[in-house]
C-alpha positions in Angstrom: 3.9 33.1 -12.2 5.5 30.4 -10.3 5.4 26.6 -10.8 4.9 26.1 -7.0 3.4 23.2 -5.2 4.5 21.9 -1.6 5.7 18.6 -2.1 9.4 18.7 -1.2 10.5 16.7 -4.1 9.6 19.0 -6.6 11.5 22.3 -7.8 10.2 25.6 -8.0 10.5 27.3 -11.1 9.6 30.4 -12.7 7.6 30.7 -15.9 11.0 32.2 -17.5 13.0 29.3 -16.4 10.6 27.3 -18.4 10.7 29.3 -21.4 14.3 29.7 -21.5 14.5 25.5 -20.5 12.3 25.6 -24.2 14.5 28.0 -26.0 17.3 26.1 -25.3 16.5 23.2 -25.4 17.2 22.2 -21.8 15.0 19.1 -21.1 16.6 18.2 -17.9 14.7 21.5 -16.3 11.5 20.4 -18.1 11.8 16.6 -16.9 12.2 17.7 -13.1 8.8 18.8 -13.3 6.2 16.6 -11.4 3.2 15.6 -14.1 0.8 18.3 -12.0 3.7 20.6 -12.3 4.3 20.4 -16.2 0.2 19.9 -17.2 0.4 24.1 -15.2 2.9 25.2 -17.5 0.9 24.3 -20.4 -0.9 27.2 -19.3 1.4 29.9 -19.2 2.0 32.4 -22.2 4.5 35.2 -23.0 4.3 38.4 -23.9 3.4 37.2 -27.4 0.8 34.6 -26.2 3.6 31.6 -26.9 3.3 28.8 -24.9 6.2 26.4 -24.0 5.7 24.1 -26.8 5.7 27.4 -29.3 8.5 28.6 -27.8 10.5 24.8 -28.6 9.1 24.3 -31.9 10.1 27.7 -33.3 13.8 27.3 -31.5 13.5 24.1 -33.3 14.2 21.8 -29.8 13.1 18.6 -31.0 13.6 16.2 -27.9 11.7 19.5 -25.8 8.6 18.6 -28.4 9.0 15.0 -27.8 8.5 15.7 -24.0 6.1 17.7 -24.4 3.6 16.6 -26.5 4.3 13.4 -24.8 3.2 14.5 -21.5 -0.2 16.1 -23.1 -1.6 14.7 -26.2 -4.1 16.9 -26.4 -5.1 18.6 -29.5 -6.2 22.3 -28.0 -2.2 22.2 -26.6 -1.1 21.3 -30.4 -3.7 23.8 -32.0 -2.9 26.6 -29.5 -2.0 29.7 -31.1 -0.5 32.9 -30.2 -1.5 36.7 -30.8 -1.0 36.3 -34.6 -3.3 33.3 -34.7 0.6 31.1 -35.1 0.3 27.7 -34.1 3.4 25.1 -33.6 2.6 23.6 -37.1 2.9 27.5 -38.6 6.2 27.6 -36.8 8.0 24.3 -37.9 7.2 24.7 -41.4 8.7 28.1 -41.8 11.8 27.1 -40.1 12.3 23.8 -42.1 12.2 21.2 -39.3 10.7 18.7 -41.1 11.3 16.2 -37.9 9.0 18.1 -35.7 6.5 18.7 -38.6 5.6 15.4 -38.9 6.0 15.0 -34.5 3.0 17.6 -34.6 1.1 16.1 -37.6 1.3 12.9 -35.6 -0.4 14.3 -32.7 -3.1 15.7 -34.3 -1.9 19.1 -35.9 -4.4 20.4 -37.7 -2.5 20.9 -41.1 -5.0 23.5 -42.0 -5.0 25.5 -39.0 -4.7 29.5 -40.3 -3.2 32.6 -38.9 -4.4 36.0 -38.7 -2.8 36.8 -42.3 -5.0 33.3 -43.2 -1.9 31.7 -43.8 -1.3 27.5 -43.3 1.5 25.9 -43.3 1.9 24.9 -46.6 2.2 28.7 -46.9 5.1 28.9 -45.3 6.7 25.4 -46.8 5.9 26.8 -50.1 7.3 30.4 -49.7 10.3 29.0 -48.2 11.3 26.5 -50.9 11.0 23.3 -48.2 10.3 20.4 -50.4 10.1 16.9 -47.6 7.3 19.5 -45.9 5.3 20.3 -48.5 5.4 17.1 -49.2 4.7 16.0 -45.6 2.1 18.5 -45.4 0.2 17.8 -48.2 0.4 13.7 -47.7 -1.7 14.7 -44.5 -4.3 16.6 -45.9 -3.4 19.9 -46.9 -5.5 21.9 -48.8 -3.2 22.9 -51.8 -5.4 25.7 -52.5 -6.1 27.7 -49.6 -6.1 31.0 -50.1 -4.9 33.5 -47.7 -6.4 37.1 -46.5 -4.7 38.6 -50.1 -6.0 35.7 -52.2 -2.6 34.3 -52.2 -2.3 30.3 -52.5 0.3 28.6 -51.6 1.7 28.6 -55.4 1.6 31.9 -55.8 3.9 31.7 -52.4 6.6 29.3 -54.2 6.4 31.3 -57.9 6.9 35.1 -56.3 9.9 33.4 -54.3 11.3 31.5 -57.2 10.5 28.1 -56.0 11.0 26.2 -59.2 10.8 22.9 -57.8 8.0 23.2 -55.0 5.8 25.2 -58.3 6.0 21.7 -60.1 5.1 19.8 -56.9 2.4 22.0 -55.9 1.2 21.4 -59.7 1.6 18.2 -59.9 -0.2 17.7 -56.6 -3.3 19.7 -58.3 -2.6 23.3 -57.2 -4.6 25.8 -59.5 -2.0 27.1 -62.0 -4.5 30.2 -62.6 -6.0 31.2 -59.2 -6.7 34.5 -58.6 -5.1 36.7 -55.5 -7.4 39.5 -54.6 -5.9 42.1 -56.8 -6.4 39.6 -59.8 -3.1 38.5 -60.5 -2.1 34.6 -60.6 1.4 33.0 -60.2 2.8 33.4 -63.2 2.4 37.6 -62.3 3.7 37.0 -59.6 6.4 35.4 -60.8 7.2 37.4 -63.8 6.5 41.0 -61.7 9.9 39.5 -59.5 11.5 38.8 -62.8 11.8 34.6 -61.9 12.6 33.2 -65.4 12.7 29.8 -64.2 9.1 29.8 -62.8 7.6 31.5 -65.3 8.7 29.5 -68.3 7.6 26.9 -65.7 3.8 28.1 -65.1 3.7 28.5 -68.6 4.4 25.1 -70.2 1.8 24.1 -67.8 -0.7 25.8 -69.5 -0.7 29.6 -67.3 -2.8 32.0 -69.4 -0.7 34.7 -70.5 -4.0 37.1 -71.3 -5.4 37.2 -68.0 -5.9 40.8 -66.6 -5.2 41.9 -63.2 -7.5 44.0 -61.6 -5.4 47.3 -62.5 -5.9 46.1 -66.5 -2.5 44.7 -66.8 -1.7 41.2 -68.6 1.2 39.1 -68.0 3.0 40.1 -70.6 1.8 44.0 -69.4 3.8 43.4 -66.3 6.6 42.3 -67.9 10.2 44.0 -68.4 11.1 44.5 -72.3 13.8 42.1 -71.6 11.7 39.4 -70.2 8.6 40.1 -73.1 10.1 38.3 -75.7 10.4 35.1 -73.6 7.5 35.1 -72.3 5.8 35.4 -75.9 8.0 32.3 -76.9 7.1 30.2 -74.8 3.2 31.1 -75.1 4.2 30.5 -79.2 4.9 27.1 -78.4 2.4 25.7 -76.2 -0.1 26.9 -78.8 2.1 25.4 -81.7 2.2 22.4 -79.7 
């Protein structure tokens, strides 16, 4: 597909010179586009259903986002998603571009949105460890505990992965320390079937329960190594002792 109109003052271009314009962050090709020219290549997709502003956003091209969403405000271009139900929001919070995060959020993101795998953003923040966009994320309405196609919130994301700091955010911030993923198991599993000390202890001293049964009949401390055990029944000893 072709970018073609007959006015002799504007430039043909391919849908690939666009993409790769996005990609690299090229915004001179973007900014010879006539207004009629660039609304049309809001349209166009890839292979993977990306548009232009996916493309930019996941390449992390800030100033191509800034044109962009400057040249079409309009939510269903923000909220467009690809084949795996990504949107641009999905995208800039896995990659830790907290500047373009709060460009989308700004022009009516939906900080909700979810993927095929029922993931939001603050998934992806979470699992990553990326602390200004949780933060960002969750100061614009995120819903701290949205659960994902496996049950997974996004705590259970930050405590499999080790996330120390973003587990006592998310906490603080009101995320369910005991949820539930789909085969039973809460953060603190998660966390102590990866062997993350740190979290754990963490989950813990915020009152975790260390009793809870998965759905295969295994407790916390069931799922734990022999060298992790004793810890773990420590620290359960002192929040009851007080």
């Amino acid at each position: 597909m072709e970018i073609d109109h007959p006015a002799p003052s504007e430039q043909k271009l391919k849908a690939e010179d666009l993409f790769k314009a996005a990609e690299t962050g090229d915004s001179s090709v973007l900014k010879s586009l006539s207004q009629k020219q660039l609304a049309e290549a809001f349209s166009l997709r890839n292979e993977d259903a990306r548009s232009i502003l996916h493309v930019a956003v996941s390449s992390g091209r800030s100033e191509v986002v800034k044109l962009l969403i400057a040249a079409d405000e309009s939510t269903s271009v923000i909220n467009s998603t690809d084949e795996d139900g990504w949107a641009p929001l999905h995208s800039a919070a896995s990659i830790g571009n907290s500047e373009i995060v709060e460009l989308l959020l700004s022009k009516g993101a939906d900080v909700n949105i979810k993927n095929n795998g029922g993931r939001s953003a603050l998934h992806y923040a979470a699992s990553k460890g990326w602390f200004e966009i949780t933060q960002c994320l969750i100061s614009h309405g995120a819903n701290i505990n949205l659960k994902d196609k496996v049950g997974c919130t996004p705590l259970h994301r930050a405590a499999s992965t080790a996330k120390s700091e973003l587990c006592e955010l998310l906490i603080e911030e009101g995320a369910e320390v005991d949820a539930v993923d789909r085969a039973g198991q809460t953060p603190l599993m998660g966390a102590v079937i990866c062997d993350n000390k740190e979290v754990s202890l963490l989950l813990i001293r915020h009152g975790a329960d260390v009793d809870v049964e998965d759905k295969e009949g295994f407790t916390v401390l069931g799922r734990a190594s022999k060298e992790f055990r004793p810890l773990l029944i420590d620290a359960a000893k002192a929040m009851i002792e007080g």
